[in-house]
N, C-alpha and C positions, 0 to 999 in steps of 0.2 A: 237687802235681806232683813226681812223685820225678826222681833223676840219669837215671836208666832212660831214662823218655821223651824227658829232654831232650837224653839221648845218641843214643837211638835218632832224633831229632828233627836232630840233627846230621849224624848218617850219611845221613840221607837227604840232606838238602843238599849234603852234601861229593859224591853222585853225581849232581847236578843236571847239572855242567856235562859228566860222564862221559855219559850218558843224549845229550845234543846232541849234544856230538863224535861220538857212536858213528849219531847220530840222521841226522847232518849230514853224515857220511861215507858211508852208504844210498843218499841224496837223491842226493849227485855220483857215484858209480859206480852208481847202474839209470842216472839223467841224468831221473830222474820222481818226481814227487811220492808220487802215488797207490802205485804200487808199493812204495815205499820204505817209507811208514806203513802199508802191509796187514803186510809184514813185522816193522817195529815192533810193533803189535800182535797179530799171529798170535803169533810168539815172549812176548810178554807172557802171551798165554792158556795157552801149553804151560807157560810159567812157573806159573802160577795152577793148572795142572790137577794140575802135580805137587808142589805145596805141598800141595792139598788132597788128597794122596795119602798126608800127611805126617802134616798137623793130623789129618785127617778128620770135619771139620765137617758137622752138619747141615744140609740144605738146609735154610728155614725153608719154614714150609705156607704151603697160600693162602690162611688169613685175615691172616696176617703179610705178604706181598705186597699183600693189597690197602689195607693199613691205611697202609702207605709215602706221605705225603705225595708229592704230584705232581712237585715240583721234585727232590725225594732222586734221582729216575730219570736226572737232564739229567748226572750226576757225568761219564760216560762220552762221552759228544757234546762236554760241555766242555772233555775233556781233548784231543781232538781240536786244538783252536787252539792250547795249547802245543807241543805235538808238531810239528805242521806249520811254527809259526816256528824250531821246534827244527830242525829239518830245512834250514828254508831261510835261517832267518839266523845262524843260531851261526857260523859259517866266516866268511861275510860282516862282520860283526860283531865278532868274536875273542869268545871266552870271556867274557874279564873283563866286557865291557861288554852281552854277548848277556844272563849270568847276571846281571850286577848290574843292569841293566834288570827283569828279571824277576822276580828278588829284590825290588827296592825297588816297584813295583806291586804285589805280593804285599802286603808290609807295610802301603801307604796304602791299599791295596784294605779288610785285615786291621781295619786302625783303622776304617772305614767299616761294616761289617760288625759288629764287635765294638760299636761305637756306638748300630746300631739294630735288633742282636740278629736279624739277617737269618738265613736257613738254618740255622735253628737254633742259633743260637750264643748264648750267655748275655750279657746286657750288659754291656756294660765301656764306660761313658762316655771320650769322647771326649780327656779333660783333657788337659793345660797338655805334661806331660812326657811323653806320649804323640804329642802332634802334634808337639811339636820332633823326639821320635824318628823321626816320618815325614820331618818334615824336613834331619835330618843324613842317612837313606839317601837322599833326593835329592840333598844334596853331597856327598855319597860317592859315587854312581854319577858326577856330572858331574868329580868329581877322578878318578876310573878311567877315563872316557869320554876327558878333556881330556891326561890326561898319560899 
């Protein structure tokens, strides 16, 4: 793992709570759901289209689409349920406790995953200073939640 990733790994985080707020502010001026996330993700795809105008990546062909394990497809649907609590609870919620909720599910989710080498991911037993580390982001969220 080089600094790169773990920077680039960073950055994405630090716009986690920028992404709500901006997700969360849609939601309350349409005063709807639905509306709110087509524009979230419409703007997302214009985003994508002119990246790829950028990189200028190969479509991959269609023995490469079909060869895509079944679950690799759901990436997109599931990003839906973030988005939509984005939307409707970040405000509700405040930042700190909206992100660090979803931060620290993420990581126990991550240990879980990482454990039985789900969706592809390589195994990384479950051990000793890993599950504490699930467990201090769970008193971390509830000391950010409490005070």
């Amino acid at each position: 793992m080089t600094w790169l990733f773990v920077f680039l790994a960073i950055a994405a985080g630090t716009l986690s709570p920028a992404q709500s707020g901006a997700n969360a502010e849609l939601n309350k001026q349409f005063g709807h759901i639905l509306p709110a996330a087509l524009l979230v993700y419409g703007s997302a795809l214009v985003g994508l289209f002119l990246f790829q105008l950028v990189l200028r990546q190969p479509v991959p062909d269609h023995g490469r689409l079909l060869a895509v394990p079944w679950w690799a497809w759901l990436g997109g649907v599931i990003s839906v349920a973030p988005t939509i609590a984005g939307l409707t609870l970040a405000q509700k919620m405040g930042s700190g406790v909206f992100t660090g909720a979803a931060v620290t599910a993420a990581v126990v989710a991550s240990i879980l995953f990482d454990h039985f080498a789900l969706m592809g991911f390589k195994q990384h037993p479950a051990s000793l200073p890993r599950l504490v580390g699930g467990a201090l982001m769970i008193a971390g969220l509830w000391l950010v939640a409490k005070f």
